[in-house]
N, C-alpha and C positions, 0 to 999 in steps of 0.2 A: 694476440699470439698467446699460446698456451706450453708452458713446460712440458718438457717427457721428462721424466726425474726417475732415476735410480730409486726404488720404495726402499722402504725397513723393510729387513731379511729376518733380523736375531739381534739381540742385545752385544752377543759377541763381536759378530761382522757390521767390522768399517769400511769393506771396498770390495770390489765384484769384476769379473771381466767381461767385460761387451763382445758378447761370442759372434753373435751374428743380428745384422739388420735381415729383415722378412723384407722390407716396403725400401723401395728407393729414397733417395733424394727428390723431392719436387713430387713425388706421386702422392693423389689422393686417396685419402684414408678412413676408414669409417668409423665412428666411437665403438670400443672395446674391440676391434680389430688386432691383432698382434702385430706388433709393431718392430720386437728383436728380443735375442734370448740374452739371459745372463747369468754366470758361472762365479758361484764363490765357493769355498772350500767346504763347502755341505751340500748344497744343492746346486740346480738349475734351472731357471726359472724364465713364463713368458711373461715378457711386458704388453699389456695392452695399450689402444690409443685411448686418452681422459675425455676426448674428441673427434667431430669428423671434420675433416678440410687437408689442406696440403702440410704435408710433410718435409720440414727443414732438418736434415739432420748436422750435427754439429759434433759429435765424435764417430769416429770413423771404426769400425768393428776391429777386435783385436786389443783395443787399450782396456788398462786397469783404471778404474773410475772408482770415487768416494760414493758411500751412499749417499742420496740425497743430490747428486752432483745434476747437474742439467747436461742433458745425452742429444736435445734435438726441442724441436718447437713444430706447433701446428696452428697455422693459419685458418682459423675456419673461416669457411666461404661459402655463398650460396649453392657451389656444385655438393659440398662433403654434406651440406645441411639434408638436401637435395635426395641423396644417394638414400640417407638411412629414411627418410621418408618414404622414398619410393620402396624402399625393402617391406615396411608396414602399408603399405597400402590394398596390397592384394588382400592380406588378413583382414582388414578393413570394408572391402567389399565382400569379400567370403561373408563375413558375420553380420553385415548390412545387414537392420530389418526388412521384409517384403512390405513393411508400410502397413497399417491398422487395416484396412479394408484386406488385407493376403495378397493384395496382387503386386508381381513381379513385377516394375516397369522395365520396357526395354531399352535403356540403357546401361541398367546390370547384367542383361543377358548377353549384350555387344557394344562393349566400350568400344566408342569410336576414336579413342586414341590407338587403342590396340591396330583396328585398322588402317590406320593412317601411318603407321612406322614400315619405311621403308626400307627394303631386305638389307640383310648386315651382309659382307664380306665373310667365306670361312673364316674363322678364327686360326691362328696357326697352332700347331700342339703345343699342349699342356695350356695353352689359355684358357680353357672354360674351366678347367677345374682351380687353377685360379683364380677365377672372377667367384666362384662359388664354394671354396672350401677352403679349410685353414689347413697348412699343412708344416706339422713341428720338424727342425732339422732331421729328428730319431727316424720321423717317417718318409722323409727322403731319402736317406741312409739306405733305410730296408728297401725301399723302393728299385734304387740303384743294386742293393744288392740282388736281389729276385727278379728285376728284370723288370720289372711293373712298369707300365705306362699310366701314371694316377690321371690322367684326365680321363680314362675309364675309370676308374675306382669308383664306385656309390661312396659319401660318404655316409656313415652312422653317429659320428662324433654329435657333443652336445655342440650348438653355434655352427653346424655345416663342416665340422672337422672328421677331416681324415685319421683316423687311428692306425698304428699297429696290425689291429685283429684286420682292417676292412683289406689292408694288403695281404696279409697273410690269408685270408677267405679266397681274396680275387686269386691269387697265385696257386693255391691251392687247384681250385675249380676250373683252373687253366692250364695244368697238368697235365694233360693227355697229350694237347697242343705240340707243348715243348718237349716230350717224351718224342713225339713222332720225330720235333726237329733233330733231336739227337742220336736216334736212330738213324739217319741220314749220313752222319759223321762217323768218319774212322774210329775206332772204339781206344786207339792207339795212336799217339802222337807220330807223323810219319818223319821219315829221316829226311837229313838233307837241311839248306837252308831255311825250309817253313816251318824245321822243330821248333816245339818253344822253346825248350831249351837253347837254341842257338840265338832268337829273338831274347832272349834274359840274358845272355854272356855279352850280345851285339850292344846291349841298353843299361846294364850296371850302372849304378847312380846308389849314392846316399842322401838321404833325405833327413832333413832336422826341423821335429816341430817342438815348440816351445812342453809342459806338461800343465796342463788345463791344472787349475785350482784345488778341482777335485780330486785329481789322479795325484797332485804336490799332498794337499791333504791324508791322503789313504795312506803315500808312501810312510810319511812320517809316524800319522799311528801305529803303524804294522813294524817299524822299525822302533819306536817308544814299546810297544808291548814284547819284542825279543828284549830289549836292552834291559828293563825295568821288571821284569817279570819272571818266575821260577816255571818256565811252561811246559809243561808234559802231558801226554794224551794217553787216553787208554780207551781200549777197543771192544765190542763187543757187537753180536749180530743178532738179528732178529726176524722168525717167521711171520712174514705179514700176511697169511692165508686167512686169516680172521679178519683182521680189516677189510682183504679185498672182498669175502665174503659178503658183509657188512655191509659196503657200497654196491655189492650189486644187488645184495637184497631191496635192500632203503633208498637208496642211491636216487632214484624215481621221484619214489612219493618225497624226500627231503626234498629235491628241487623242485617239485610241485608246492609244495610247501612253503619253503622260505625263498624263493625265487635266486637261487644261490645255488650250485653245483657242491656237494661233497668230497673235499679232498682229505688229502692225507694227512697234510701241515696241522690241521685241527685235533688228532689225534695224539701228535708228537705233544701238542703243543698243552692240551690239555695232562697227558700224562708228564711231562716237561715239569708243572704249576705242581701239581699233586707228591711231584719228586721232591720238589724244592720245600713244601712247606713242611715235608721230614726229616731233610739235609739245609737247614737255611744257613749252611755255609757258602754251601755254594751258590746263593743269593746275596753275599755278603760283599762291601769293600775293605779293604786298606786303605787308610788314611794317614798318614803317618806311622806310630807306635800304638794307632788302636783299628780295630774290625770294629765295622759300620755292618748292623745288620739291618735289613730292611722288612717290615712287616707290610708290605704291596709287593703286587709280580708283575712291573712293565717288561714286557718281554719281547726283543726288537726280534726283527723275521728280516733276515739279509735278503735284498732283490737286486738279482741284476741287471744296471743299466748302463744303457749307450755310455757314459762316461764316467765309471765306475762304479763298483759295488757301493750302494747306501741300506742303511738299517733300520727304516719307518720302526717306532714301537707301537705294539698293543698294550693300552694300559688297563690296569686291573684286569689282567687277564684267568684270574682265578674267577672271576664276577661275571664271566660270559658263557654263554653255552656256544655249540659246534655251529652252528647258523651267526652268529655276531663273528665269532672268530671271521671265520670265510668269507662274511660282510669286509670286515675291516683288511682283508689280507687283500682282495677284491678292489676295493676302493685303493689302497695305499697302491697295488701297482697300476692305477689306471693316470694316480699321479702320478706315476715318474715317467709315464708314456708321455703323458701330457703336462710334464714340466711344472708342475703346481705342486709339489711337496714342499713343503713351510719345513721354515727350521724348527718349529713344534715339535714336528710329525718326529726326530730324529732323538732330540733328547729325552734323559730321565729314564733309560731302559737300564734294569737288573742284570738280563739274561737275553744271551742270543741263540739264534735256533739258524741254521743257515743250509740247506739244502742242494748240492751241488751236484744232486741223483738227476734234475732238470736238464742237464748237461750232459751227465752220460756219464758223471762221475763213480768210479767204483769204490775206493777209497782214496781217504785223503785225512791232513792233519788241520783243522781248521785253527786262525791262529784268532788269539782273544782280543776284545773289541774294549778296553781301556776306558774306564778302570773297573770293569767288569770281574770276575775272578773266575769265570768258568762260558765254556760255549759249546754249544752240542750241533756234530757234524749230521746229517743226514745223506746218504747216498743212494744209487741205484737200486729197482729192487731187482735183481737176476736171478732165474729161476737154476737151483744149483742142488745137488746130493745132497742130503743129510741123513745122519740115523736117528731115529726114533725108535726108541724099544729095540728090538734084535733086526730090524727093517732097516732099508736102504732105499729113502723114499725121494721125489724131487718138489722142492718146494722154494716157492717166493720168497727169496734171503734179501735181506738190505743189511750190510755194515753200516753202524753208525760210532761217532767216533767222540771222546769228553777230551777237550781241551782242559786244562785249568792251572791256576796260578801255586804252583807247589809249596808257598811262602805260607798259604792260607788253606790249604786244601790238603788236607794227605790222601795217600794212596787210596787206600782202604775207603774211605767218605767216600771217592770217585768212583771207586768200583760199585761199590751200594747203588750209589745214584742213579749210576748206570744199570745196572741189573734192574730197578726196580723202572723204569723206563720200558728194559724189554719184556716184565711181569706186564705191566699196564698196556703195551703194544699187541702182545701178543694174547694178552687176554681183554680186548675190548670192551667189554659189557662192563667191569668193574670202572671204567672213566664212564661210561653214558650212566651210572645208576646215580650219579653227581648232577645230574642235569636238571 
């Protein structure tokens, strides 16, 4: 018998919640198969099996467990030995030599066990895409939300897993579909007892779920940073006509290039580093009765995910060019789609950059991420009036918005920093000649 054991997360965290088993009780499981997710007040994380064979589980989903704790056991057996054999075997015959003389024997051309397997039973829905793809709670979630039936889904994932994007593609490209169905339908909820409203008054209910680790987490910083903190924001807007220009010039060849898409974040982020190494105040902490200034720019990038906002940082982000940024911004949310951001990924950031324009955000006060001293909001860009010279012209506006700790920060730093943000925004070439 073999442990499933809670891993080391972080030197901080002692214990983790067991959010959800993937694999039954008694089912067979393959090595590095996922096995159940787990939730501590940083991340979320999938457990893989250390083994193939049958699955004993021993804490039941929902409890709080130590790390290190033993969560379940695995019997390996000749079926689970079996299974990951057979998974390598086709690769095995694919890559057979044809034999030193060239010729193909024919029992590579027609394994006769192929022929000798007699017809399966349909499978009922959603089994095939279980027998064949890994699928993380997040992509359930969307699944259920969109409507998705994933035993159609392709998967693209690394290991046969279903992503995010391959639901959001299929739902996409099936659009038309669901357009027609809802052209069918009243455009107006109709009166009488099949409103929904009257099905919501008929069914009223409150519901009480406990607050996942993360969300208990988030609350308490976000209420440590009002309590502890002197925080005011000041605002300021910026024409992004240059940038946009800029990706649709380049936009091309960069992703030809570095196999990376060009966005915006890289732009902020670079004129963000450039701001800071003029104001390294506000790269600064409190520490008591003295200011810690920092001569490095880890600089965290807020992502949001299925169960709460987390902060992956870029470190040395003055040492990278617009292609690394995108790499790493790229990578960090493919981990929190797929549950593998490390408590690494989270500490040791200066400066946060957090963009809530993804959303639909117009403006907003973004609040600071502890013990940080400053955070810079990013918002929607909407195309709006402005005057230019004696003209009254329309142009790509985004508000963005400087949180910061007033204890350590005065006005006037804030405004600078900020100003000098929408210098470098709105005149892009002076960030790329740093490249």
């Amino acid at each position: 018998m073999i442990d499933v054991k809670i891993p080391e997360v972080g030197e901080s965290i002692q214990e983790a919640l067991l959010a959800q088993w993937l694999k039954r009780d008694g089912e067979t499981v393959r090595k590095d198969e996922v096995l159940l997710v787990i939730e501590t007040d940083k991340v979320t994380l999938e457990i893989s099996a250390p083994a193939g064979g049958v699955l004993k589980i021993l804490v039941p989903e929902g409890q709080t467990v130590r790390i290190g704790a033993v969560v379940g056991k695995i019997e390996e057996t000749a079926a689970g030995k079996g299974a990951e054999e057979a998974e390598k075997a086709p690769e095995q015959v694919e890559k057979a030599p044809a034999g030193e003389t060239g010729i193909r024997g024919p029992e590579l051309q027609a394994p006769p066990m192929i022929e000798q397997r007699a017809p399966e039973p349909p499978a009922p829905p959603g089994a095939a895409v279980a027998a064949r793809a890994i699928i993380s709670p997040a992509v359930r979630a969307l699944a259920e939300e969109k409507g998705v039936d994933l035993s159609v889904v392709a998967p693209t994932g690394p290991g046969g897993r279903i992503t995010q994007g391959d639901v959001l593609l299929f739902a996409e490209q099936h659009a038309p579909g669901k357009t027609a169905e809802r052209a069918s339908k009243p455009e107006y909820p109709q009166t009488g007892p099949t409103s929904r409203g009257v099905e919501k008054a008929a069914g009223e209910q409150t519901i009480r779920k406990p607050m996942s680790p993360i969300r208990q987490r988030i609350a308490a910083r976000l209420l440590d940073a009002r309590r502890n903190t002197a925080m005011l924001t000041t605002f300021n807007e910026i024409d992004m006509s240059r940038v946009q220009a800029l990706r649709r010039q380049l936009g091309e060849e960069f992703r030809q290039k570095h196999g990376i898409r060009l966005g915006i974040m890289s732009f902020f982020l670079k004129a963000g580093v450039t701001a800071l190494k003029d104001m390294p105040v506000i790269n600064a902490f409190i520490e008591g009765n003295e200011i810690v200034y920092h001569n490095y720019y880890h600089v965290g990038v807020a992502i949001g995910a299925e169960r709460g906002l987390v902060v992956p940082v870029i470190r040395n982000a003055d040492m990278l060019g617009f292609a690394a940024i995108e790499r790493a911004i790229a990578d960090f949310a493919k981990k929190v789609e797929e549950n593998r951001l490390a408590v690494s990924d989270l500490e040791g950031g200066t400066f946060t950059i957090t963009n809530g324009g993804v959303f639909g955000s117009l403006l907003s006060t973004p609040i600071l991420n502890p013990p940080q001293s400053a955070i810079l909001g990013m918002h929607k860009i909407e195309d709006r009036p402005v005057a230019i010279g004696s003209q009254v012209v329309i142009r790509p506006m985004m508000y963005v918005a400087l949180s910061y700790d007033h204890r350590i920060i005065d006005g006037r730093e804030a405004v600078v920093f900020l100003r000098e943000i929408k210098d470098l925004v709105e005149n892009p070439e002076r960030i790329m000649m740093e490249m």
